[in-house]
N, C-alpha and C positions, 0 to 999 in steps of 0.2 A: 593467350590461353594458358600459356606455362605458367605464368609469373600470377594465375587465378589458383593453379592446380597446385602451385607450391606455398600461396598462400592458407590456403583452405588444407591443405597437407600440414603445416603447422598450428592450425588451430582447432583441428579433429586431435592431435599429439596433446597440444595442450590441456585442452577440456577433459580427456579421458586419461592423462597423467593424475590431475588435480582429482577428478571423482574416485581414481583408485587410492591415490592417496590420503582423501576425506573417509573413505571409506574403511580405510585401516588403522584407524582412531592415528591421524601422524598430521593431521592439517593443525599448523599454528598460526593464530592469528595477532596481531598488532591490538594492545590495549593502550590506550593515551589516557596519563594515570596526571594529578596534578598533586606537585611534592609541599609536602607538609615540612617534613624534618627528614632526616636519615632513615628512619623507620616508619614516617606517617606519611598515607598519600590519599587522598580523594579522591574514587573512583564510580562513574555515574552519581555520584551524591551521595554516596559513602565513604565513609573515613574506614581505610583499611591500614591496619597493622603490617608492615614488611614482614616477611620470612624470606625472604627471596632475593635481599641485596647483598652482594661481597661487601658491603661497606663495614666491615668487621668492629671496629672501633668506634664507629658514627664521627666518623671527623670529616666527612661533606658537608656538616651542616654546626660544625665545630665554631665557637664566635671567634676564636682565632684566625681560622683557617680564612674563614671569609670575609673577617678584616683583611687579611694581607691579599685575598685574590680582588676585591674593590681596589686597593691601593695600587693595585699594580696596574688595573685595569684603567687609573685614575692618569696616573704617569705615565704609564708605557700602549696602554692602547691591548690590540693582542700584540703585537711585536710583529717584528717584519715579516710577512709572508712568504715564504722560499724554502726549499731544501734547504737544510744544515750544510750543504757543501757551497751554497750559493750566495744565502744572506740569513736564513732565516736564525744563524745560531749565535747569541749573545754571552755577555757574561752571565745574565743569570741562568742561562742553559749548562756553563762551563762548571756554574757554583753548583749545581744539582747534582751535576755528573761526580763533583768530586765526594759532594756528600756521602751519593749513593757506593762510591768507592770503598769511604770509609768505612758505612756500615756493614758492607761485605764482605770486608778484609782481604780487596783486594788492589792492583796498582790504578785499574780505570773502568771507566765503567761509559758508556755509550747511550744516549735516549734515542727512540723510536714513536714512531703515532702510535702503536699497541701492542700488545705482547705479541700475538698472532703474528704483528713485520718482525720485529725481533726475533723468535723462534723461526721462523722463515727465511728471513737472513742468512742466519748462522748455518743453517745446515746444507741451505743452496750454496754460502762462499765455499766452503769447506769442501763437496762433495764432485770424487772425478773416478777415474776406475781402480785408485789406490785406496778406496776409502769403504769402509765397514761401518754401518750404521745398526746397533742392537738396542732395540723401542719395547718396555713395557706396551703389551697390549692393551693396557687401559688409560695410556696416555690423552693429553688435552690436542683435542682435533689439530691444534694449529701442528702441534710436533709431529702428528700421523702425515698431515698435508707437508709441513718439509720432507719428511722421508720420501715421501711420495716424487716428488718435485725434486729429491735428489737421488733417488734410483734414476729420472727420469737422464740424469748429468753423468750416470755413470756408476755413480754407489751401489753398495751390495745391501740391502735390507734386511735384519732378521729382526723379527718380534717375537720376544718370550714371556710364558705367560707370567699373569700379574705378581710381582714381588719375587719372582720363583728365579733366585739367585744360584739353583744348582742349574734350571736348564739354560742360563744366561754363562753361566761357567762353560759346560758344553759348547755352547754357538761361538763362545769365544776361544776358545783349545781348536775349534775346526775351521775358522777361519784364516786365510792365508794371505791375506788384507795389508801392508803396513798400518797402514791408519786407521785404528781403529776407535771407535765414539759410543760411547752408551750415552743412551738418552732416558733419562726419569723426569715424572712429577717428582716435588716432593712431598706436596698433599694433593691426592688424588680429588681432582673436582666434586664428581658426583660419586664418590664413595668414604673421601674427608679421612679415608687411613693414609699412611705413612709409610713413603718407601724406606729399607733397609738400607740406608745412605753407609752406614760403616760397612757392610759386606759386601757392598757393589765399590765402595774403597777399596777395597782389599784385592777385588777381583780388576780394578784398573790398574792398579799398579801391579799384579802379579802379570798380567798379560800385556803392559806398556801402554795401555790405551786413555784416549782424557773421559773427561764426564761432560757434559751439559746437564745441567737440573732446570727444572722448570717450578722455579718459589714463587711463583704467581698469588698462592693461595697462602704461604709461609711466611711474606717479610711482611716486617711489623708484629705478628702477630706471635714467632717463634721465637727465642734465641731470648738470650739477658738481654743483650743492646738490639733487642729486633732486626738481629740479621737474618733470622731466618730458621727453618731446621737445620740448614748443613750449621749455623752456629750450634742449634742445641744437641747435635751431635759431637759438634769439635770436629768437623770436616772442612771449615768452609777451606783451608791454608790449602789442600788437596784436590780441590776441586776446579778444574779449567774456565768452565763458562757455568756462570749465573744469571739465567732469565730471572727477570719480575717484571711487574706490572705497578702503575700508581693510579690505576683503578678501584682498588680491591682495599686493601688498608688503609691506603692512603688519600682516601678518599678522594681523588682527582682521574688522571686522565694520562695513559700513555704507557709504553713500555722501556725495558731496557736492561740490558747486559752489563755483567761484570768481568772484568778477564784482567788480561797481561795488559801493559802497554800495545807489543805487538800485535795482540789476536786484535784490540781494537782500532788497531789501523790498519787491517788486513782485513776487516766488516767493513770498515767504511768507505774502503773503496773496491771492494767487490760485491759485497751487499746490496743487489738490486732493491729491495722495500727501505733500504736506508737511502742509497742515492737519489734516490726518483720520488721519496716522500717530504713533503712539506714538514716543515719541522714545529713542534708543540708551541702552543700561544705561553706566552710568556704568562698569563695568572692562569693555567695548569702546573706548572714550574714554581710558581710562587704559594702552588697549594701545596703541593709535595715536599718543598723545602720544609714549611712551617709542620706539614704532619711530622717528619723526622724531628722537628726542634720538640716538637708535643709526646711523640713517646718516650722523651726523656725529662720532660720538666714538669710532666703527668702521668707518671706512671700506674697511678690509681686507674688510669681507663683501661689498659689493658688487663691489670688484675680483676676488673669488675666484668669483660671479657670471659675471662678461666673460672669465674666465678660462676658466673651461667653455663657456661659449659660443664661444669659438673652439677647443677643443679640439674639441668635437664639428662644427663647422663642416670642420675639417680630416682627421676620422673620416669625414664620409660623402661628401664631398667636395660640399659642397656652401654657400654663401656665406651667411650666416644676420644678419638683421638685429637680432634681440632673441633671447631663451630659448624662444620659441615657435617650436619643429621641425616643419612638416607633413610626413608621410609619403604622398603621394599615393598608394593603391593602386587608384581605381577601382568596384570592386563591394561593394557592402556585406558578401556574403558570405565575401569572401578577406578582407574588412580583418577582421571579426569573427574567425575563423580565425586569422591572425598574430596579434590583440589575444588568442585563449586561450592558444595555443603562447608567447607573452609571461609571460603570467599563470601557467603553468603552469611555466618560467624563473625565477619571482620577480620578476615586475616587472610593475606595474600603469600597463598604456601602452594608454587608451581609441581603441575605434576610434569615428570620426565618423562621421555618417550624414546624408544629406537626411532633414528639412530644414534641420539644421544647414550645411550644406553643399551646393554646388550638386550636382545630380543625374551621377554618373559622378564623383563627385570625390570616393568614401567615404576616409576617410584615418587614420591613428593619428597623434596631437595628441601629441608628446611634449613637456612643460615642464620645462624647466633651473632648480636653485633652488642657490643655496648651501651650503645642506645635503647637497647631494649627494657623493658621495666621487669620486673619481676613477677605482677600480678599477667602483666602480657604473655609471659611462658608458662605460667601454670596453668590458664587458663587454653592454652594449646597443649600442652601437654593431656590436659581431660580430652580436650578431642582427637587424640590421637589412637590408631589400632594398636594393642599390645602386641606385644609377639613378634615384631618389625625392626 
């Protein structure tokens, strides 16, 4: 009789969690899309347009790129199965990591299954009751969920609001913390502006504290040699830990940190999502490498990149920091609305919702990638609201 009453107890929970949540325009459903190219996909018998991939560069469906992930897959299979601490980590994992070193400019650099274990790593190794953690509030969920996860160990949490480096100055004059960690994006996901990376410099080294950035949305896509924006500031030398991702520009698959020698053998073996996770198949590894070779021996993709991005900047008349467009509409119901009348157009342009977003702020997230054509964006651009 209990074991009816606890069952039937969880699925009265469930069923009326699900109806309040349908009912406040926030239910998202699974669409299984079939890939064309970087920016084309068939969907029910529609060829739809991407607006909606990080794929920034179009180098997932680059002929280099998937020469060398065949080739690899050709030779090496995916590569041994295991944790990085176990079996799973080869030399071409070791060659990646040094890569990714280089372009950051810094001694080492560490891969992860996705940024989210990365960012989650780093703030759980790090955090005990010496430790001060200060988070932009518009940071990417994975950094909210470390702080989270590391108040839970000990750390002291503060969040100041978005960019606002005087109340960040404040939280860090009253803290009494030794160890203290700001945590930034340095392009905001769904808002695609640009943290203040030199005056949150300024304010680490006034008050002794490191940085962690999160260039998830930045590398490849920022900097001369695509280190990033801490490059296109001239910060990277000042900066402790470098998240990315090789999802996003890089058109592949995984995450990973840059740092000292030390911090990176102090993640890898405290770092629970590092110890405990299987480590990248070896042609994810062989995509990455080759995008790094590709924004240097084709640097016409990412100019053709900044080239859409101010085209459309000048489309909607509105001033755009990175390939990240927010369309502010408001109500989740009207963005859903424009996001079908989109769809139904040919073009797959996601509407946002809380809690992705603050609440009154639903928005379509449209992403600029090099793959894109020209006559592709103007003709979204006509269907876009002014004023947004």
């Amino acid at each position: 009789m209990s074991r009816v009453r606890t069952e039937n107890s969880w699925r009265h929970w469930l069923e009326e969690s699900l109806d309040e949540w349908k009912s406040d325009g926030l239910m998202r459903e699974l669409r299984p899309i079939e890939a064309i190219s970087s920016v084309l996909v068939r969907f029910e018998g529609q060829d739809l347009v991407l607006f909606s991939s990080n794929d920034y560069l179009g180098l997932s469906f680059h002929p280099k790129v998937r020469e060398a992930v065949a080739d690899s897959v050709l030779k090496k299979g995916m590569g041994p199965r295991g944790s990085a601490l176990v079996c799973g980590y080869t030399t071409d994992h070791q060659e990646l990591e040094k890569k990714l070193a280089g372009l950051k400019g810094t001694e080492s650099a560490l891969l992860f299954p996705t940024g989210y274990a990365a960012n989650l790593a780093v703030l759980t190794s790090i955090a005990d009751s010496e430790t001060a953690i200060f988070s932009d509030e518009l940071n990417h969920a994975s950094l909210i969920d470390g702080c989270r996860a590391a108040k839970s160990l000990g750390a002291e949490v503060r969040i100041y609001p978005h960019k606002d480096t005087d109340s960040l100055e404040t939280l860090l004059r009253a803290s009494s913390r030794p160890k203290k960690l700001i945590v930034t994006d340095t392009v905001f996901s769904m808002d695609g502006d640009l943290a203040p990376l030199p005056e949150i410099v300024r304010l680490k080294n006034e008050y002794e504290a490191w940085l962690l950035v999160d260039e998830a949305h930045g590398t490849l896509v920022f900097g001369e040699n695509g280190g990033g924006v801490c490059e296109s500031f001239g910060v990277s030398s000042e900066v402790e830990i470098q998240m990315g991702t090789l999802s996003k520009a890089f058109g592949s698959q995984g995450g990973f940190i840059a740092a000292s020698d030390e911090f990176k053998r102090w993640v890898m073996n405290r770092g629970r999502p590092f110890v405990f996770s299987t480590e990248l198949p070896i042609p994810a590894v062989a995509a990455a490498l080759t995008a790094i070779h590709l924004i240097h021996s084709e640097p016409e993709i990412r100019n053709r990149l900044w080239k859409w991005v101010d085209l459309f900047s000048k489309g909607i008349g509105k001033r755009l920091e990175s390939p990240i467009v927010p369309v502010v509409i408001g109500e989740n119901e009207a963005t859903l609305k424009l996001s079908q009348e989109l769809l139904e157009s040919g073009f797959h342009v996601p509407g946002i919702r809380p809690p992705t977003v603050p609440k009154g702020t639903a928005r379509l997230r449209v992403a600029l990638s090099a793959a894109h054509e020209e006559r592709d964006l103007d003709r979204l651009i006509s269907r876009l609201p002014k004023g947004h």
